[in-house]
C-alpha positions as CSV (number, residue, x, y, z in Angstrom):
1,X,107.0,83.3,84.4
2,X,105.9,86.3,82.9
3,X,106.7,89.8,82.7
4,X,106.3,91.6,86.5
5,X,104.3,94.3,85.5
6,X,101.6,91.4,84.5
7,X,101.3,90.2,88.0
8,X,100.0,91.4,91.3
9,X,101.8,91.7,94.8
10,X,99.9,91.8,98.1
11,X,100.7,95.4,98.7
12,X,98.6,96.1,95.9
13,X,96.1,94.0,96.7
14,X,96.0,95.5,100.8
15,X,95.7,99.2,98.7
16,X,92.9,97.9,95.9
17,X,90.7,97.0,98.8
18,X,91.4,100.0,101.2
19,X,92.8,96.5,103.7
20,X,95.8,96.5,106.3
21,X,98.9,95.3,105.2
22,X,99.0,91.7,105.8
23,X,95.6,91.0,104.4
24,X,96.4,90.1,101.0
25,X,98.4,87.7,102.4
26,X,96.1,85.7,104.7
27,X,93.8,85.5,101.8
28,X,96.7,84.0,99.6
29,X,97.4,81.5,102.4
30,X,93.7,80.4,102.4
31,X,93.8,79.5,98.4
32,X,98.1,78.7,98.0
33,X,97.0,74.9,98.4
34,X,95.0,75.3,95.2
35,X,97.4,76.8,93.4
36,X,100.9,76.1,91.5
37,X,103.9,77.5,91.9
38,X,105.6,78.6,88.6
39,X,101.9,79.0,86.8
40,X,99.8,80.9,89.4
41,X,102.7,82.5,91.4
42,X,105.9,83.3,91.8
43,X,108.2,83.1,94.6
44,X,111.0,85.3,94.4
45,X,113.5,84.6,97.2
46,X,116.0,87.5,98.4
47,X,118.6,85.1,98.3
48,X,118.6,84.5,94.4
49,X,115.9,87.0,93.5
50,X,118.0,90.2,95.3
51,X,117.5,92.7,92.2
52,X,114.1,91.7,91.2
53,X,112.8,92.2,94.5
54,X,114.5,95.9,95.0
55,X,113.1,96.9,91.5
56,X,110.0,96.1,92.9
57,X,110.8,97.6,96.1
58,X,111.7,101.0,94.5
59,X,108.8,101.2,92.1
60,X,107.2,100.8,96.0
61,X,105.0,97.4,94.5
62,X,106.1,95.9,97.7
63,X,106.4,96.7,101.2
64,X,109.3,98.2,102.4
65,X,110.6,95.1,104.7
66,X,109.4,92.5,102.0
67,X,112.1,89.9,102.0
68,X,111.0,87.0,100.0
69,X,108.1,88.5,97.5
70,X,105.4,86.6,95.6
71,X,103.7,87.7,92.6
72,X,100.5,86.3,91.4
73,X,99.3,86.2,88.3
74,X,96.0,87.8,86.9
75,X,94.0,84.8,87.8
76,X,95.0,84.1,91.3
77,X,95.2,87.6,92.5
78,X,91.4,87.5,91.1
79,X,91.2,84.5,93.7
80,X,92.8,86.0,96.4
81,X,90.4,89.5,96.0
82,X,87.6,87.7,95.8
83,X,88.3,86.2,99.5
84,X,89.1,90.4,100.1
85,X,86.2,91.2,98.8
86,X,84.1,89.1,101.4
87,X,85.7,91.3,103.9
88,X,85.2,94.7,102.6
């Protein structure tokens, strides 16, 4: 996958829209089955992803109790705010 910095999290997708945390998220869920994992998103699981996911965490991309993180790239986040955008 790419570079971090390239993608978007759902923190910053929740902030972008003014939205409570968790929002970005349900919006996600409603698109994830039209998406691919490994070209739209990235999983990153604490298990094997553990200093990925505090860099994140300390550069406060994330929330603080994220444990598994995923990070979409520029054309499903654009997905995913689109649905946020309905809601604004």
């Amino acid at each position: 996958m790419s570079d971090s910095r390239e993608t978007s999290t759902f923190r910053e997708l929740d902030a972008a829209h003014g939205l409570t945390k968790g929002s970005a998220f349900r919006a996600f869920k409603q698109v994830e089955p039209e998406l691919s994992e490994g070209e739209d998103f990235e999983l990153l699981k604490a298990t094997n992803d553990a200093a990925r996911i505090e860099d994140l965490r300390a550069s406060e991309r994330i929330y603080p109790g994220s444990v598994n993180v995923v990070l979409l790239q520029p054309a499903a986040a654009r997905r995913v705010s689109a649905l946020l955008e309905e809601r604004d």
